[in-house]
Structures are given as structure tokens and as C-alpha cells.
C-alpha positions in Angstrom: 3.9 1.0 -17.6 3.1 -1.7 -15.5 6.1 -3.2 -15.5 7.8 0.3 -14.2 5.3 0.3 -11.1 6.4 -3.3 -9.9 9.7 -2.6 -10.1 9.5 0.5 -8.1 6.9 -1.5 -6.0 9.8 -4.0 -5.3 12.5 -1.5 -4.3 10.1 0.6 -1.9 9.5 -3.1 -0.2 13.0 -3.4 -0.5 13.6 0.1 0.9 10.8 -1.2 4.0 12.4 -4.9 4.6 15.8 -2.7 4.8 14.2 -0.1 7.7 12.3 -2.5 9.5 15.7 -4.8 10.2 17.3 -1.6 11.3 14.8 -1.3 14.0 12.5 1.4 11.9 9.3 0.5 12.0 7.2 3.6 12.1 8.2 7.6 10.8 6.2 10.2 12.1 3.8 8.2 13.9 3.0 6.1 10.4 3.4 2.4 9.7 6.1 2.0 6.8 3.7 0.9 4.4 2.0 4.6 4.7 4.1 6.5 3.7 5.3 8.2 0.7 8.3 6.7 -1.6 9.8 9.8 -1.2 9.9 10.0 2.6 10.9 6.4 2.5 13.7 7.2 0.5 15.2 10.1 2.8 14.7 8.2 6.1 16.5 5.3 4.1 19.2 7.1 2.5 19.9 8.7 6.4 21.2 4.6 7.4 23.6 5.2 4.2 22.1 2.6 2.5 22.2 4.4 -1.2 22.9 0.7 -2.8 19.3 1.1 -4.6 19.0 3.6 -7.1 15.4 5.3 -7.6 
């Protein structure tokens, strides 16, 4: 189970480093880090950037 958490650890940081050097650096008023995967995810997914599967 562990192992399952670090890898979706690594592609939200992945999803963040992606965001943050398109110029996103806060959502809603929150730091990255914040928020939820799943708000990660759409705000990512709106660049086009569907290249990492969740």
C-alpha cells in the first residue's frame, strides 16, 4: 500500500512541477501543495497535459 501512495505522491509533484513552469502557482487563492489531487488533476488536465494517467 505504501508503494501505491508514493507513486501517486510522485505524479501529483509531477502534476505541481508541471503547473508551476506554466506560470500556475496558486488555484483558488491556495498554494499547489494544498490542494486536493483531484483539483490538481482538472486544473492540469485544462493545459492538455493528459501524458500522466491517474
Amino acid at each position: 500500500m505504501k508503494t501505491n501512495k508514493k507513486v501517486s505522491e510522485s505524479k501529483r509533484d509531477k502534476m505541481i512541477e508541471e503547473l508551476v513552469s506554466n506560470g500556475v502557482f496558486k488555484i483558488d487563492g491556495k498554494q499547489l501543495y494544498e490542494l486536493p489531487l483531484q483539483l490538481l488533476k482538472q486544473e492540469y488536465e485544462a493545459f492538455g497535459q493528459t501524458d500522466i494517467q491517474m
